[in-house]
C-alpha positions as CSV (number, residue, x, y, z in Angstrom):
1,X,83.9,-299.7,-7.3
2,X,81.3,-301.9,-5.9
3,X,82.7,-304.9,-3.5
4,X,81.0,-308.1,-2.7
5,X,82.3,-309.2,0.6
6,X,82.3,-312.8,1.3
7,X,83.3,-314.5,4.4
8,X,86.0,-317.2,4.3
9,X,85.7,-319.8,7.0
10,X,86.1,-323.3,7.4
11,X,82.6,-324.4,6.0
12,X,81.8,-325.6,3.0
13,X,79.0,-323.7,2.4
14,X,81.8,-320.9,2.2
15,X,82.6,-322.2,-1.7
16,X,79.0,-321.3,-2.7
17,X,79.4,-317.9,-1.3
18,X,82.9,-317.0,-2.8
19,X,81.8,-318.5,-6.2
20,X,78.6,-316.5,-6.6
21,X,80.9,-313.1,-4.8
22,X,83.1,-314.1,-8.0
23,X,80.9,-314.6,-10.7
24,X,78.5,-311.4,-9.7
25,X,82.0,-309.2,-9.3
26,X,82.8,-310.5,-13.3
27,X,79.4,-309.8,-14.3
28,X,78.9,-306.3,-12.5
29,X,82.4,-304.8,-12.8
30,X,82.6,-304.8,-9.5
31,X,85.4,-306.2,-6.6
32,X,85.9,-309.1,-4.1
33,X,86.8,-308.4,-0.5
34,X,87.2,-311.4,1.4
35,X,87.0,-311.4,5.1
36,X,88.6,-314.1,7.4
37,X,87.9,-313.6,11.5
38,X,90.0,-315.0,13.7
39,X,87.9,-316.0,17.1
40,X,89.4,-314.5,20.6
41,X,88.8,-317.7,22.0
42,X,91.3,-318.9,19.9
43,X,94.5,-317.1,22.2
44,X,93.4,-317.8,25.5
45,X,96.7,-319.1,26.5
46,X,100.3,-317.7,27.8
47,X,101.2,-314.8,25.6
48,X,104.2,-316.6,23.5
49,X,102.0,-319.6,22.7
50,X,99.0,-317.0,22.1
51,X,101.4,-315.0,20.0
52,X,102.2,-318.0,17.9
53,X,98.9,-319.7,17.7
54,X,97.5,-316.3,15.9
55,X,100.5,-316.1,13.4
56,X,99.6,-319.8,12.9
57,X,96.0,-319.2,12.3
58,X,96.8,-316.0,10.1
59,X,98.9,-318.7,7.8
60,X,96.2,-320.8,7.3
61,X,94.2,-317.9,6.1
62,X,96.3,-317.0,4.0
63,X,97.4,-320.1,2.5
64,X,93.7,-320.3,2.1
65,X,92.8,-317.2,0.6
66,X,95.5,-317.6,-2.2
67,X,93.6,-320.8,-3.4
68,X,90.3,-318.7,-3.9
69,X,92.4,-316.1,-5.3
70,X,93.7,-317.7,-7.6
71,X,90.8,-319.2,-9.4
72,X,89.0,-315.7,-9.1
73,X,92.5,-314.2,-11.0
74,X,92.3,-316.9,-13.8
75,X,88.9,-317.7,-13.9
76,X,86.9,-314.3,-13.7
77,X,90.3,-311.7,-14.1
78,X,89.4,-310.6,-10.4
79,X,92.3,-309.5,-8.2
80,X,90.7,-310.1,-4.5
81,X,91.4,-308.5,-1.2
82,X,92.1,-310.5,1.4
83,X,91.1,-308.7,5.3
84,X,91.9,-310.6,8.4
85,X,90.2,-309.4,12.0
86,X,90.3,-310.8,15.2
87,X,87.2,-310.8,17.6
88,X,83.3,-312.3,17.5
89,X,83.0,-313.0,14.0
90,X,79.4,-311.6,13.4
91,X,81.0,-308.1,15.6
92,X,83.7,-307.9,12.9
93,X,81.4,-308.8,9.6
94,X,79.6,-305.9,10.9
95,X,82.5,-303.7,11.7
96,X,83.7,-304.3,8.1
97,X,80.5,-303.6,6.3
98,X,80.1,-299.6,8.2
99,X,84.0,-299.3,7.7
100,X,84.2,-299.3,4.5
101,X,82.4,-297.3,2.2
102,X,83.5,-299.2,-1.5
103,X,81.6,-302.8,0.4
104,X,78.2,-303.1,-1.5
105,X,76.7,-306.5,-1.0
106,X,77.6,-308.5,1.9
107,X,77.4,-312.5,0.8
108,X,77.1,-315.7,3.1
109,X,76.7,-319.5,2.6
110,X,73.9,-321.1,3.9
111,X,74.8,-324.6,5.2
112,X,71.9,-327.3,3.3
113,X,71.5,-329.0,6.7
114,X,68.3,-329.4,8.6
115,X,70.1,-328.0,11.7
116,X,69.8,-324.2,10.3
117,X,71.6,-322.4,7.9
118,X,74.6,-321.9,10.4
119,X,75.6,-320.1,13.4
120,X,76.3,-316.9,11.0
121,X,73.3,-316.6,8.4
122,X,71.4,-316.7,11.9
123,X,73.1,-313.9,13.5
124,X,73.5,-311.8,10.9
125,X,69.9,-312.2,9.6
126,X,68.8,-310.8,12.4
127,X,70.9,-307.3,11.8
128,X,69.5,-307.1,8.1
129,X,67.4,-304.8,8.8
130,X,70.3,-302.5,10.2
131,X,72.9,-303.0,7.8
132,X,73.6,-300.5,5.5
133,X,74.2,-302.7,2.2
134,X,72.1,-305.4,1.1
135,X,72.8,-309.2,2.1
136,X,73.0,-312.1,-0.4
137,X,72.4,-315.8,1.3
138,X,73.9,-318.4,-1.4
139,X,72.4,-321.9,-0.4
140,X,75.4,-324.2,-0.1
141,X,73.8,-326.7,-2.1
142,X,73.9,-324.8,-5.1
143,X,75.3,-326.4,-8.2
144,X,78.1,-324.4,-10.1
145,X,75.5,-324.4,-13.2
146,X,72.8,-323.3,-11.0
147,X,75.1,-320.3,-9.3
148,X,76.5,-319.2,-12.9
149,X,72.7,-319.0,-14.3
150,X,71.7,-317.2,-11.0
151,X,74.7,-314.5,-11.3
């Protein structure tokens, strides 16, 4: 089975990506892989407060993954997979993508700002030619009627 992998993160550009992951999965017959990375610089502290700070952070995750997964059950009939890493988050994207075999379309929101389309789109971008599935860049200004007549 093909999987879209979309990146959840705090931007909200992120809701474009995981709708259009969702609706493409529906129409395709294919699978939703969400990836969440948690940043090293997140645990630079004592171990026990490190320690609790990354269970703390996986939570959040979680708590937010179960939203998206939810609407993708009862919306689109889509059971996704949820995959937490720690480490640079464009090192991990691309760890994910060469690890597993089933991942066939990577996805990312574009932020609509005139600042760039975020620190991620940028990075990444600039692997495309290297990567060994193809990479979808949802604009984050997207309507849901304009993502559902795209997909």
């Amino acid at each position: 089975m093909r999987k879209f992998l979309v990146v959840l993160d705090d931007s909200r550009e992120c809701l474009n990506a995981m709708r259009f992951a969702s609706l493409r999965a529906e129409h395709t017959g294919g699978g939703v892989e969400v990836l969440s990375v948690i940043p090293p610089d997140e645990f630079n502290h004592w171990i026990g407060v490190g320690d609790i700070m990354r269970e703390e952070a996986r939570d959040r995750i979680v708590a937010h993954f179960e939203v998206f997964a939810k609407w993708m059950r009862d919306k689109h009939g889509l059971e996704p997979h949820l995959v937490i890493r720690e480490g640079e988050p464009v090192d991990e994207i691309l760890a994910q993508v060469r690890e597993d075999p089933e991942i066939g379309v990577l996805v990312l929101g574009a932020a609509p700002d005139k600042k760039g389309p975020g620190p991620l789109v940028t990075q990444l971008t600039k692997s495309a030619g290297t990567l060994p599935v193809p990479m979808t860049i949802v604009p984050g200004d997207l309507s849901k009627e304009q993502l559902e007549q795209i997909a």
